[in-house]
C-alpha positions as CSV (number, residue, x, y, z in Angstrom):
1,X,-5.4,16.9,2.6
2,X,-3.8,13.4,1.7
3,X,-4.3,10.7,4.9
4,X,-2.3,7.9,4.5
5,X,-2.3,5.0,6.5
6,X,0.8,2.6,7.0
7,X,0.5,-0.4,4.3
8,X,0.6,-3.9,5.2
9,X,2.2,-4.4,2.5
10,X,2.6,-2.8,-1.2
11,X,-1.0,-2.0,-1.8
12,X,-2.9,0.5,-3.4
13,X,-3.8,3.6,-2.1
14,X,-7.5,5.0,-3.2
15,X,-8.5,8.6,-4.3
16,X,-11.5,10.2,-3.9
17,X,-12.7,13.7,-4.1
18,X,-15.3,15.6,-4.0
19,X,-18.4,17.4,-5.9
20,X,-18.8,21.1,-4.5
21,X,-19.7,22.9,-7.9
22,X,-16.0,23.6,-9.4
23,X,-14.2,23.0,-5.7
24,X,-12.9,20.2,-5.2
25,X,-11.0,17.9,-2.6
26,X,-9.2,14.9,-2.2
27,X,-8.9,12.5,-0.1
28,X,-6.6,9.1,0.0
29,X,-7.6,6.1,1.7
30,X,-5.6,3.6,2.0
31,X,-5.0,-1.0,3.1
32,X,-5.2,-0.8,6.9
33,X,-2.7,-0.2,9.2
34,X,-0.4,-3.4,10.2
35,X,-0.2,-4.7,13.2
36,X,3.1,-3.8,15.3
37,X,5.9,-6.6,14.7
38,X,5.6,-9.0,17.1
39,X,8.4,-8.6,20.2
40,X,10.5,-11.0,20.9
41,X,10.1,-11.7,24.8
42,X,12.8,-10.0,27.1
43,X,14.6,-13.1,28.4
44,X,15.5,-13.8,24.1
45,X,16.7,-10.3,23.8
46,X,19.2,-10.5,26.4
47,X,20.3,-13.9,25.8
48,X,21.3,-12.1,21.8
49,X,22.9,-9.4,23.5
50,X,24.9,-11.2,26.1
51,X,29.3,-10.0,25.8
52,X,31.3,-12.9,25.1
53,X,33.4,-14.3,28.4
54,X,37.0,-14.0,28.6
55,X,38.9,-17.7,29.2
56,X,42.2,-18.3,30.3
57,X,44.3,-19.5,27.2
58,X,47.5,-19.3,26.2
59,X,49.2,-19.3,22.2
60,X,47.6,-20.3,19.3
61,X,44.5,-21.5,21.2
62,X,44.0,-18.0,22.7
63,X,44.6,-16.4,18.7
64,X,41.9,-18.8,17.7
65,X,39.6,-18.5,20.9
66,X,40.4,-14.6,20.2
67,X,38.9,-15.1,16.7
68,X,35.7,-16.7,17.4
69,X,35.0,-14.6,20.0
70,X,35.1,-11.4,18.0
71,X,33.4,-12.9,15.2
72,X,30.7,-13.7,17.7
73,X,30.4,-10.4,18.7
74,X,30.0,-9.1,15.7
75,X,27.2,-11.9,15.3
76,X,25.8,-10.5,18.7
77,X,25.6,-6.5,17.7
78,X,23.7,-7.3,14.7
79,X,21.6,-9.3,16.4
80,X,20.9,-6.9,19.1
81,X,20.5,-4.2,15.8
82,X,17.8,-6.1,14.6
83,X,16.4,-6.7,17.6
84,X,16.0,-2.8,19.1
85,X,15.2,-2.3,15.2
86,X,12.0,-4.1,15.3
87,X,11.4,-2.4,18.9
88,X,11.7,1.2,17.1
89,X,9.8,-0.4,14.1
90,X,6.6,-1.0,16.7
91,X,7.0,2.0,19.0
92,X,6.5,3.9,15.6
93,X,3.6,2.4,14.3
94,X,2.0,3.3,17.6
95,X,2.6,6.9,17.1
96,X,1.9,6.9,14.1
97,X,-2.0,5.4,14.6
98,X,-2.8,8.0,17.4
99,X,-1.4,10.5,14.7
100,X,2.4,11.8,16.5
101,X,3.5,11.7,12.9
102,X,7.2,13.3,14.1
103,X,8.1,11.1,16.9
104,X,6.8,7.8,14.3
105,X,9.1,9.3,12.1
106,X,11.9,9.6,14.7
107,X,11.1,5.9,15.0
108,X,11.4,4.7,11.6
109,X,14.4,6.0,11.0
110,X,16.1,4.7,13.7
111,X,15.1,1.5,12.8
112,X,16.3,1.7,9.4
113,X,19.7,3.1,10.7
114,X,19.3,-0.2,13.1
115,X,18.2,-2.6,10.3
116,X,18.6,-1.4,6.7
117,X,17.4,-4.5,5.7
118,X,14.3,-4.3,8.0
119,X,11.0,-5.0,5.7
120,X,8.9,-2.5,5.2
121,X,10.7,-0.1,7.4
122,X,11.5,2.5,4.6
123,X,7.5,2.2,3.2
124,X,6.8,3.4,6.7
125,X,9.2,6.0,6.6
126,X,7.9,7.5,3.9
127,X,4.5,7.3,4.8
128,X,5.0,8.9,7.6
129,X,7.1,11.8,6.2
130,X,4.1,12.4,3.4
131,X,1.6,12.7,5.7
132,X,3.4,15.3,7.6
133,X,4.0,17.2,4.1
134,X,1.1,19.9,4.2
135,X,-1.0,20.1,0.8
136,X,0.0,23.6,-1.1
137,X,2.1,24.9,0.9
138,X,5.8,25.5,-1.4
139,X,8.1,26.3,1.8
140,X,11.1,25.4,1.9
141,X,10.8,22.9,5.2
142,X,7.4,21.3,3.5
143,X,9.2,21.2,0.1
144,X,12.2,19.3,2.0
145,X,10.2,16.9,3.5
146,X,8.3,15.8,0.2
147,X,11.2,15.6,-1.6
148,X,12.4,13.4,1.1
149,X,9.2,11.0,1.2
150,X,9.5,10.7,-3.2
151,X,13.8,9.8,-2.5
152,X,12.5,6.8,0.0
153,X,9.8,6.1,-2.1
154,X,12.0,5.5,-4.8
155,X,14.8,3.3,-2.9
156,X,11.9,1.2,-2.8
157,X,10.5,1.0,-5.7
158,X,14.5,0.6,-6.5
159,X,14.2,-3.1,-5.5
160,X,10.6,-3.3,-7.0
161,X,9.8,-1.3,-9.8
162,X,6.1,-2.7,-9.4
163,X,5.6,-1.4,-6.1
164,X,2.1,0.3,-6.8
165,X,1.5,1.6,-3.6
166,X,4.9,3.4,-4.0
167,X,4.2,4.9,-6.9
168,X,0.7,5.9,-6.0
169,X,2.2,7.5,-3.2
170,X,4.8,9.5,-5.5
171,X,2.1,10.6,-7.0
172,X,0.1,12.0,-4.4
173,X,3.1,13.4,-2.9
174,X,3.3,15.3,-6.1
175,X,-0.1,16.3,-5.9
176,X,0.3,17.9,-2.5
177,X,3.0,20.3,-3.5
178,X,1.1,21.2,-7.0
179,X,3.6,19.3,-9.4
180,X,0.0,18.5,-11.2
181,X,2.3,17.2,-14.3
182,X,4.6,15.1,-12.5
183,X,1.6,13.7,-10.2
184,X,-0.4,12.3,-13.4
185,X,3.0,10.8,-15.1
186,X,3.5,8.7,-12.1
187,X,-0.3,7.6,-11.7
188,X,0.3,7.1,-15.4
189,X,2.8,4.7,-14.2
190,X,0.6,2.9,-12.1
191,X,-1.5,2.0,-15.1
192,X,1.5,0.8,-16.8
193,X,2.0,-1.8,-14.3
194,X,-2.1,-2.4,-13.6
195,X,-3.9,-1.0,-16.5
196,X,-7.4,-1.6,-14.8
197,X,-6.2,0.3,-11.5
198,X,-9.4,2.4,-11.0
199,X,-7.7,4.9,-8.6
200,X,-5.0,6.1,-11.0
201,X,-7.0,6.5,-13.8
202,X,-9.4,8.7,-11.6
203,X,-6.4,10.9,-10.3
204,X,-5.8,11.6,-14.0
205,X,-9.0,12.2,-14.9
206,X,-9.3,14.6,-11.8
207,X,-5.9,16.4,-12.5
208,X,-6.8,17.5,-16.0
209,X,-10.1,18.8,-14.8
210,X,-8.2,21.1,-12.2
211,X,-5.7,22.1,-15.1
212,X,-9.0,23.0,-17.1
213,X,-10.9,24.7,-14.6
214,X,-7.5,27.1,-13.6
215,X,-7.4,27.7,-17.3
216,X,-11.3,29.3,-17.8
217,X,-11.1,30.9,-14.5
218,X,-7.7,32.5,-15.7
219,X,-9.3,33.5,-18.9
220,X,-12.4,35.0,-17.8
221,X,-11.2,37.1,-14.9
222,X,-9.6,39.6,-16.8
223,X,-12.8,39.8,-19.1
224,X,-14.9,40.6,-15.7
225,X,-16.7,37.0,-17.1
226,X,-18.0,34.6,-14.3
227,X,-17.7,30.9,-15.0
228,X,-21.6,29.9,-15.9
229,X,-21.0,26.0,-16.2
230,X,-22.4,25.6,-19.4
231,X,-19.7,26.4,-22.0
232,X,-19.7,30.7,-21.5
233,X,-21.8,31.2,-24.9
234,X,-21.8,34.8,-23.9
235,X,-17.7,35.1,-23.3
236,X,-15.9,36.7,-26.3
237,X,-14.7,34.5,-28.9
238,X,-11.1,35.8,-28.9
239,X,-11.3,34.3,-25.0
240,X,-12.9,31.0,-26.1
241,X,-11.0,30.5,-28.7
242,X,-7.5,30.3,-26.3
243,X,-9.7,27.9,-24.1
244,X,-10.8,25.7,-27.1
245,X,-6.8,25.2,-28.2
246,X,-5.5,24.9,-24.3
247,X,-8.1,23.2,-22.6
248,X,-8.9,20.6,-25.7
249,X,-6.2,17.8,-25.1
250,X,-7.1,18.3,-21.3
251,X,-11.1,17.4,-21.4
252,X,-9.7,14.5,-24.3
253,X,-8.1,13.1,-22.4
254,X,-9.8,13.6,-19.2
255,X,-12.7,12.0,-20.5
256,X,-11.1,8.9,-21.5
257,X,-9.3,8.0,-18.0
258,X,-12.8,8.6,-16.1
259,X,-14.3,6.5,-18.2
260,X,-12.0,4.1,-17.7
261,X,-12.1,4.8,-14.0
262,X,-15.8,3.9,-14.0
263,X,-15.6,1.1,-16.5
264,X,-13.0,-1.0,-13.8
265,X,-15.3,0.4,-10.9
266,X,-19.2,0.7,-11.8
267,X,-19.8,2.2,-8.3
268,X,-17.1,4.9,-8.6
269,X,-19.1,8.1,-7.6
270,X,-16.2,10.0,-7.0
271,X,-15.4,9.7,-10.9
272,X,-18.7,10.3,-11.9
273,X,-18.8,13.4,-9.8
274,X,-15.6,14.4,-11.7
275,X,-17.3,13.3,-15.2
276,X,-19.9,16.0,-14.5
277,X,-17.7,18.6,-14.2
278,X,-15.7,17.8,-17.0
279,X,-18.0,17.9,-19.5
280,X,-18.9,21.5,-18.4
281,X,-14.9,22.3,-19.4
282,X,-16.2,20.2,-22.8
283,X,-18.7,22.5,-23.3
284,X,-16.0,25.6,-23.1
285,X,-14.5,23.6,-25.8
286,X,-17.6,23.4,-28.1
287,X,-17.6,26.7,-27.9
288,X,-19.0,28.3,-31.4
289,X,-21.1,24.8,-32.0
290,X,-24.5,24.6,-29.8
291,X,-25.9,21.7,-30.6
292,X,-22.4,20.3,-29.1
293,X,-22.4,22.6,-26.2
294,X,-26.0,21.5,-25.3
295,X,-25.4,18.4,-25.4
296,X,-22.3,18.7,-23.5
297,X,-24.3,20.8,-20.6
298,X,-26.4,17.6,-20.9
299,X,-24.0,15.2,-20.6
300,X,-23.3,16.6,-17.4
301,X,-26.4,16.5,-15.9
302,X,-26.6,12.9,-16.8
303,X,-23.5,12.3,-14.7
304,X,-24.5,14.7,-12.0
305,X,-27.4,12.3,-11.1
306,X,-25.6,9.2,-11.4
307,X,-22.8,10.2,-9.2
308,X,-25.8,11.4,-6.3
309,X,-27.9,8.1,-6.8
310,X,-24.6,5.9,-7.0
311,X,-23.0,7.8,-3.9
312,X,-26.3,7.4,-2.0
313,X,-26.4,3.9,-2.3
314,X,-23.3,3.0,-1.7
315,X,-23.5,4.9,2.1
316,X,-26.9,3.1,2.5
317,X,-24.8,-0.2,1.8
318,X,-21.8,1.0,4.1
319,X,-24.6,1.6,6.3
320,X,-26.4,-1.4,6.5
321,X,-23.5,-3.8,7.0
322,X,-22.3,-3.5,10.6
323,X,-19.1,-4.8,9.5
324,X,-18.1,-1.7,6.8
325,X,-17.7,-2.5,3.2
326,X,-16.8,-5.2,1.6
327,X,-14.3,-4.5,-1.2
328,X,-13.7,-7.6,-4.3
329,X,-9.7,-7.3,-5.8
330,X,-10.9,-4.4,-8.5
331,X,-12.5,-2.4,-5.1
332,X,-16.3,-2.6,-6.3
333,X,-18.7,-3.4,-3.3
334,X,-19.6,-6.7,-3.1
Protein backbone atom coordinates (compact mmCIF):
# COMPACT_ATOMS: atom_id res chain seq x y z
CA UNK A 1 0.00 0.00 0.00
CA UNK A 2 1.49 3.48 -1.15
CA UNK A 3 2.12 5.93 2.19
CA UNK A 4 2.69 9.23 1.30
CA UNK A 5 3.64 11.95 3.27
CA UNK A 6 2.80 15.73 2.61
CA UNK A 7 6.02 17.34 0.58
CA UNK A 8 7.64 20.30 1.72
CA UNK A 9 7.98 21.09 -1.34
CA UNK A 10 8.23 19.29 -4.99
CA UNK A 11 10.42 16.42 -3.96
CA UNK A 12 10.83 13.00 -4.77
CA UNK A 13 9.06 10.32 -3.56
CA UNK A 14 11.13 6.87 -3.00
CA UNK A 15 10.04 3.15 -3.87
CA UNK A 16 10.94 0.27 -2.32
CA UNK A 17 9.69 -3.20 -2.31
CA UNK A 18 10.20 -6.25 -1.27
CA UNK A 19 11.89 -9.81 -1.72
CA UNK A 20 9.36 -12.63 -0.61
CA UNK A 21 10.19 -15.32 -3.44
CA UNK A 22 7.99 -14.00 -6.50
CA UNK A 23 5.55 -11.75 -3.94
CA UNK A 24 6.25 -8.62 -3.78
CA UNK A 25 5.30 -5.25 -2.15
CA UNK A 26 5.74 -1.70 -2.32
CA UNK A 27 6.20 0.83 -0.34
CA UNK A 28 6.63 4.83 -0.97
CA UNK A 29 8.49 6.90 1.35
CA UNK A 30 8.60 10.11 0.93
CA UNK A 31 10.54 14.33 2.05
CA UNK A 32 9.06 14.86 5.52
CA UNK A 33 5.97 16.33 6.38
CA UNK A 34 6.01 20.34 6.59
CA UNK A 35 5.46 22.14 9.23
CA UNK A 36 1.82 23.87 9.58
CA UNK A 37 1.90 27.54 7.99
CA UNK A 38 2.58 29.74 10.54
CA UNK A 39 -0.79 31.71 11.96
CA UNK A 40 -0.99 35.01 11.90
CA UNK A 41 -1.93 36.10 15.63
CA UNK A 42 -5.71 36.81 16.26
CA UNK A 43 -5.57 40.64 16.94
CA UNK A 44 -3.96 40.76 12.80
CA UNK A 45 -6.82 38.62 11.65
CA UNK A 46 -9.42 40.86 12.85
CA UNK A 47 -7.79 44.01 12.17
CA UNK A 48 -7.95 42.34 7.96
CA UNK A 49 -11.36 41.54 8.50
CA UNK A 50 -12.72 44.65 10.06
CA UNK A 51 -16.28 46.24 7.77
CA UNK A 52 -15.56 49.56 6.53
CA UNK A 53 -17.51 52.54 8.67
CA UNK A 54 -20.14 54.45 7.15
CA UNK A 55 -19.43 58.58 7.16
CA UNK A 56 -21.74 61.24 6.76
CA UNK A 57 -21.18 62.75 3.15
CA UNK A 58 -23.00 64.26 0.81
CA UNK A 59 -22.53 64.43 -3.44
CA UNK A 60 -19.68 63.64 -5.22
CA UNK A 61 -17.53 63.20 -2.05
CA UNK A 62 -20.05 60.44 -0.86
CA UNK A 63 -19.82 58.71 -4.84
CA UNK A 64 -16.06 58.87 -4.22
CA UNK A 65 -15.96 57.93 -0.38
CA UNK A 66 -18.63 55.17 -1.79
CA UNK A 67 -15.92 53.90 -4.20
CA UNK A 68 -13.10 53.54 -1.92
CA UNK A 69 -14.96 51.98 0.51
CA UNK A 70 -16.18 49.15 -1.67
CA UNK A 71 -12.94 48.71 -3.26
CA UNK A 72 -11.67 48.21 0.25
CA UNK A 73 -13.89 45.74 0.97
CA UNK A 74 -13.20 43.85 -1.60
CA UNK A 75 -9.45 44.31 -0.49
CA UNK A 76 -10.66 43.09 3.03
CA UNK A 77 -12.72 39.65 1.86
CA UNK A 78 -9.65 38.57 0.11
CA UNK A 79 -7.70 39.15 2.75
CA UNK A 80 -9.85 37.48 5.21
CA UNK A 81 -9.86 34.51 2.21
CA UNK A 82 -6.41 34.13 2.55
CA UNK A 83 -6.27 34.37 5.94
CA UNK A 84 -9.00 31.41 7.02
CA UNK A 85 -7.21 29.73 3.88
CA UNK A 86 -3.97 29.23 5.61
CA UNK A 87 -6.08 28.31 8.90
CA UNK A 88 -7.78 25.30 6.76
CA UNK A 89 -4.31 24.86 5.14
CA UNK A 90 -2.83 24.03 8.98
CA UNK A 91 -5.83 22.38 10.49
CA UNK A 92 -5.35 19.83 7.58
CA UNK A 93 -1.91 19.07 7.88
CA UNK A 94 -2.73 18.10 11.37
CA UNK A 95 -5.15 15.59 10.32
CA UNK A 96 -3.42 14.44 7.96
CA UNK A 97 -0.06 13.48 10.33
CA UNK A 98 -2.30 11.53 12.95
CA UNK A 99 -3.68 9.83 9.62
CA UNK A 100 -7.77 11.47 9.37
CA UNK A 101 -6.95 11.39 5.71
CA UNK A 102 -10.95 12.54 4.95
CA UNK A 103 -11.39 15.50 7.30
CA UNK A 104 -7.42 16.74 5.86
CA UNK A 105 -8.99 16.44 2.75
CA UNK A 106 -12.09 18.40 3.80
CA UNK A 107 -9.44 20.87 4.77
CA UNK A 108 -7.46 21.29 1.71
CA UNK A 109 -10.07 21.84 -0.27
CA UNK A 110 -11.52 24.46 1.50
CA UNK A 111 -8.51 26.18 1.48
CA UNK A 112 -8.05 26.08 -2.17
CA UNK A 113 -11.75 27.26 -2.62
CA UNK A 114 -10.41 30.08 0.00
CA UNK A 115 -7.06 30.70 -1.82
CA UNK A 116 -6.61 29.22 -5.31
CA UNK A 117 -3.44 30.76 -5.26
CA UNK A 118 -2.45 29.21 -1.96
CA UNK A 119 1.17 27.35 -2.35
CA UNK A 120 1.25 24.08 -2.09
CA UNK A 121 -2.39 23.72 -1.22
CA UNK A 122 -3.34 21.55 -4.35
CA UNK A 123 0.07 19.13 -3.71
CA UNK A 124 -1.59 18.53 -0.42
CA UNK A 125 -4.80 17.88 -1.87
CA UNK A 126 -3.69 15.38 -3.78
CA UNK A 127 -1.65 13.78 -1.50
CA UNK A 128 -4.09 13.38 0.67
CA UNK A 129 -6.72 12.02 -1.87
CA UNK A 130 -3.93 9.19 -3.05
CA UNK A 131 -3.40 7.98 0.05
CA UNK A 132 -7.02 7.41 0.69
CA UNK A 133 -7.09 5.60 -2.87
CA UNK A 134 -6.88 1.74 -1.71
CA UNK A 135 -4.17 -0.32 -3.78
CA UNK A 136 -6.25 -2.87 -6.34
CA UNK A 137 -9.24 -2.22 -5.53
CA UNK A 138 -11.21 -0.98 -9.32
CA UNK A 139 -14.58 0.39 -7.62
CA UNK A 140 -16.06 2.86 -8.74
CA UNK A 141 -15.65 5.36 -5.43
CA UNK A 142 -11.68 4.21 -5.25
CA UNK A 143 -11.44 4.60 -9.14
CA UNK A 144 -13.12 8.27 -8.61
CA UNK A 145 -10.83 9.29 -6.13
CA UNK A 146 -7.53 8.33 -8.12
CA UNK A 147 -8.70 9.82 -11.03
CA UNK A 148 -9.22 12.85 -8.93
CA UNK A 149 -5.61 12.91 -7.18
CA UNK A 150 -3.90 12.31 -11.12
CA UNK A 151 -6.50 15.71 -12.40
CA UNK A 152 -4.83 17.81 -9.33
CA UNK A 153 -1.64 16.36 -9.85
CA UNK A 154 -1.65 17.56 -13.22
CA UNK A 155 -3.00 21.33 -12.54
CA UNK A 156 0.22 21.31 -10.99
CA UNK A 157 2.43 20.00 -12.86
CA UNK A 158 0.30 22.51 -15.38
CA UNK A 159 2.38 25.38 -14.00
CA UNK A 160 5.56 23.11 -13.64
CA UNK A 161 6.03 20.54 -16.00
CA UNK A 162 9.21 19.48 -13.84
CA UNK A 163 7.36 18.89 -10.81
CA UNK A 164 8.98 15.36 -10.09
CA UNK A 165 7.28 14.65 -7.02
CA UNK A 166 4.02 15.17 -9.10
CA UNK A 167 4.82 13.03 -11.50
CA UNK A 168 6.19 10.39 -9.30
CA UNK A 169 3.03 10.52 -7.55
CA UNK A 170 0.95 10.02 -10.95
CA UNK A 171 2.74 7.25 -11.21
CA UNK A 172 2.19 5.51 -8.14
CA UNK A 173 -1.33 6.49 -8.32
CA UNK A 174 -1.34 4.51 -11.43
CA UNK A 175 0.22 1.75 -9.79
CA UNK A 176 -2.37 1.46 -7.15
CA UNK A 177 -5.26 1.01 -9.44
CA UNK A 178 -3.07 -1.61 -11.82
CA UNK A 179 -2.59 0.85 -14.87
CA UNK A 180 0.99 -0.98 -14.82
CA UNK A 181 1.52 0.71 -18.42
CA UNK A 182 0.49 4.07 -17.71
CA UNK A 183 2.49 3.93 -14.17
CA UNK A 184 6.04 3.12 -15.96
CA UNK A 185 5.31 5.99 -18.83
CA UNK A 186 5.03 8.47 -16.20
CA UNK A 187 8.11 7.20 -14.05
CA UNK A 188 9.53 7.16 -17.56
CA UNK A 189 8.83 10.83 -17.31
CA UNK A 190 10.59 11.34 -14.37
CA UNK A 191 13.81 10.20 -15.94
CA UNK A 192 13.21 12.56 -18.71
CA UNK A 193 13.39 15.36 -16.43
CA UNK A 194 16.27 13.58 -13.97
CA UNK A 195 17.86 10.82 -15.83
CA UNK A 196 19.85 9.58 -12.65
CA UNK A 197 16.51 9.55 -10.46
CA UNK A 198 17.18 6.10 -8.81
CA UNK A 199 13.51 5.65 -7.66
CA UNK A 200 11.91 5.87 -11.12
CA UNK A 201 14.16 3.79 -12.77
CA UNK A 202 13.53 1.06 -9.98
CA UNK A 203 9.64 1.37 -10.33
CA UNK A 204 10.33 0.37 -13.96
CA UNK A 205 12.49 -2.21 -13.44
CA UNK A 206 9.94 -3.52 -10.77
CA UNK A 207 6.76 -3.10 -13.06
CA UNK A 208 8.20 -5.24 -15.88
CA UNK A 209 9.10 -7.95 -13.51
CA UNK A 210 5.36 -8.06 -12.28
CA UNK A 211 4.24 -7.93 -16.06
CA UNK A 212 6.69 -11.03 -16.39
CA UNK A 213 5.94 -12.98 -13.49
CA UNK A 214 1.80 -12.62 -14.34
CA UNK A 215 2.82 -13.80 -17.80
CA UNK A 216 4.62 -17.46 -16.60
CA UNK A 217 2.22 -17.95 -13.90
CA UNK A 218 -0.65 -17.42 -16.68
CA UNK A 219 1.19 -19.82 -18.90
CA UNK A 220 1.91 -22.57 -16.70
CA UNK A 221 -1.37 -22.90 -14.87
CA UNK A 222 -3.19 -24.35 -17.51
CA UNK A 223 -0.23 -26.90 -18.13
CA UNK A 224 -0.72 -27.93 -14.27
CA UNK A 225 3.27 -26.46 -14.33
CA UNK A 226 4.50 -24.77 -11.00
CA UNK A 227 6.82 -21.91 -11.47
CA UNK A 228 10.46 -23.57 -10.39
CA UNK A 229 12.61 -20.21 -10.52
CA UNK A 230 15.07 -21.38 -12.69
CA UNK A 231 13.91 -21.03 -16.33
CA UNK A 232 11.00 -24.30 -16.23
CA UNK A 233 13.48 -26.65 -18.42
CA UNK A 234 10.82 -29.24 -17.93
CA UNK A 235 7.72 -26.93 -19.21
CA UNK A 236 6.68 -27.70 -22.85
CA UNK A 237 8.24 -25.85 -25.45
CA UNK A 238 5.06 -24.74 -27.20
CA UNK A 239 4.51 -22.94 -23.50
CA UNK A 240 8.12 -21.52 -23.47
CA UNK A 241 8.20 -20.57 -26.57
CA UNK A 242 4.99 -17.80 -26.02
CA UNK A 243 7.02 -16.81 -22.84
CA UNK A 244 10.36 -16.28 -24.79
CA UNK A 245 8.37 -13.81 -27.53
CA UNK A 246 6.11 -12.01 -24.62
CA UNK A 247 8.20 -11.78 -21.70
CA UNK A 248 11.58 -10.92 -23.89
CA UNK A 249 11.30 -7.02 -24.26
CA UNK A 250 10.02 -7.17 -20.57
CA UNK A 251 13.35 -8.77 -18.80
CA UNK A 252 15.30 -6.33 -21.65
CA UNK A 253 14.33 -3.88 -20.60
CA UNK A 254 13.84 -4.63 -16.99
CA UNK A 255 17.39 -5.34 -16.68
CA UNK A 256 18.60 -2.19 -18.01
CA UNK A 257 16.51 0.28 -15.56
CA UNK A 258 17.68 -1.81 -12.46
CA UNK A 259 20.90 -1.52 -13.45
CA UNK A 260 20.56 1.83 -13.77
CA UNK A 261 18.72 2.01 -10.52
CA UNK A 262 21.73 0.58 -8.74
CA UNK A 263 24.39 2.39 -10.78
CA UNK A 264 22.82 6.08 -9.35
CA UNK A 265 22.34 4.20 -5.93
CA UNK A 266 25.21 1.50 -4.97
CA UNK A 267 23.25 0.73 -1.75
CA UNK A 268 19.86 0.17 -3.47
CA UNK A 269 18.87 -3.32 -1.99
CA UNK A 270 15.48 -2.98 -2.99
CA UNK A 271 16.64 -3.08 -6.74
CA UNK A 272 18.90 -5.74 -6.20
CA UNK A 273 16.28 -7.72 -4.65
CA UNK A 274 14.26 -7.09 -7.85
CA UNK A 275 17.45 -7.94 -10.04
CA UNK A 276 17.33 -11.48 -8.55
CA UNK A 277 14.15 -12.10 -9.55
CA UNK A 278 14.38 -10.89 -12.82
CA UNK A 279 16.88 -12.84 -14.08
CA UNK A 280 14.88 -15.98 -13.01
CA UNK A 281 12.09 -14.40 -15.79
CA UNK A 282 15.59 -14.29 -17.96
CA UNK A 283 16.09 -17.69 -17.48
CA UNK A 284 12.27 -18.41 -18.87
CA UNK A 285 13.62 -16.59 -21.68
CA UNK A 286 16.74 -18.71 -22.34
CA UNK A 287 14.66 -21.30 -22.50
CA UNK A 288 16.02 -24.09 -25.19
CA UNK A 289 19.85 -22.64 -24.46
CA UNK A 290 21.34 -24.06 -20.94
CA UNK A 291 24.41 -22.77 -20.70
CA UNK A 292 22.33 -19.30 -20.85
CA UNK A 293 19.72 -20.48 -18.44
CA UNK A 294 22.48 -21.58 -15.92
CA UNK A 295 23.94 -18.84 -16.00
CA UNK A 296 20.94 -16.80 -15.77
CA UNK A 297 19.86 -19.02 -12.49
CA UNK A 298 23.36 -17.84 -11.50
CA UNK A 299 23.05 -14.49 -12.00
CA UNK A 300 20.39 -14.46 -9.64
CA UNK A 301 21.92 -15.93 -6.88
CA UNK A 302 24.63 -13.43 -7.33
CA UNK A 303 22.07 -10.69 -6.79
CA UNK A 304 20.22 -12.54 -4.15
CA UNK A 305 23.28 -12.20 -1.75
CA UNK A 306 24.03 -8.82 -2.54
CA UNK A 307 20.69 -7.43 -2.01
CA UNK A 308 20.78 -9.51 1.86
CA UNK A 309 24.46 -8.38 2.64
CA UNK A 310 23.64 -4.66 1.16
CA UNK A 311 20.16 -4.61 3.11
CA UNK A 312 21.87 -5.80 6.33
CA UNK A 313 24.20 -3.18 6.35
CA UNK A 314 22.37 -0.59 5.64
CA UNK A 315 19.81 -1.34 8.86
CA UNK A 316 23.05 -1.82 10.95
CA UNK A 317 23.96 1.78 9.73
CA UNK A 318 20.27 3.13 10.34
CA UNK A 319 20.89 1.47 13.51
CA UNK A 320 23.86 2.80 14.76
CA UNK A 321 23.15 6.52 14.11
CA UNK A 322 20.74 7.71 16.72
CA UNK A 323 19.85 10.36 14.43
CA UNK A 324 18.35 7.96 11.32
CA UNK A 325 20.02 8.07 8.05
CA UNK A 326 21.65 10.36 6.41
CA UNK A 327 20.74 10.71 2.71
CA UNK A 328 23.46 12.81 -0.02
CA UNK A 329 21.18 14.65 -3.09
CA UNK A 330 21.36 11.13 -5.28
CA UNK A 331 19.80 9.26 -1.74
CA UNK A 332 23.03 6.98 -1.01
CA UNK A 333 23.89 6.85 2.75
CA UNK A 334 26.42 8.92 3.70
Amino acid sequence: MLSLKLPESPGESQVSGGNKKYNFSVLVSEPPTTEPVARESRSAERGACLKEKDTNMNGPARTSALAIALAGMVLSISGCNQLEARNELNHGVEAYKTQRYEEAIGHFQKATQLDPKLPMAKTYLATALAQSVVPGLDTPDNLKTANQAISIFEEVLAKDPSDVNSLKQIGGIYYSIKKLDDAKAWQKKVLAVDPKDPEAAYWIGMIDFTEAHENILKALGPAGITDDGAGNAKAPKKVMDSIKAENGPLVEEGLQYLNQAVANRPNYDDAMAYLNLLYRRKADVDYGDETARKQDVALADDWRTKAMGTRKANEEKKNAEPGGITMDSNGNMK
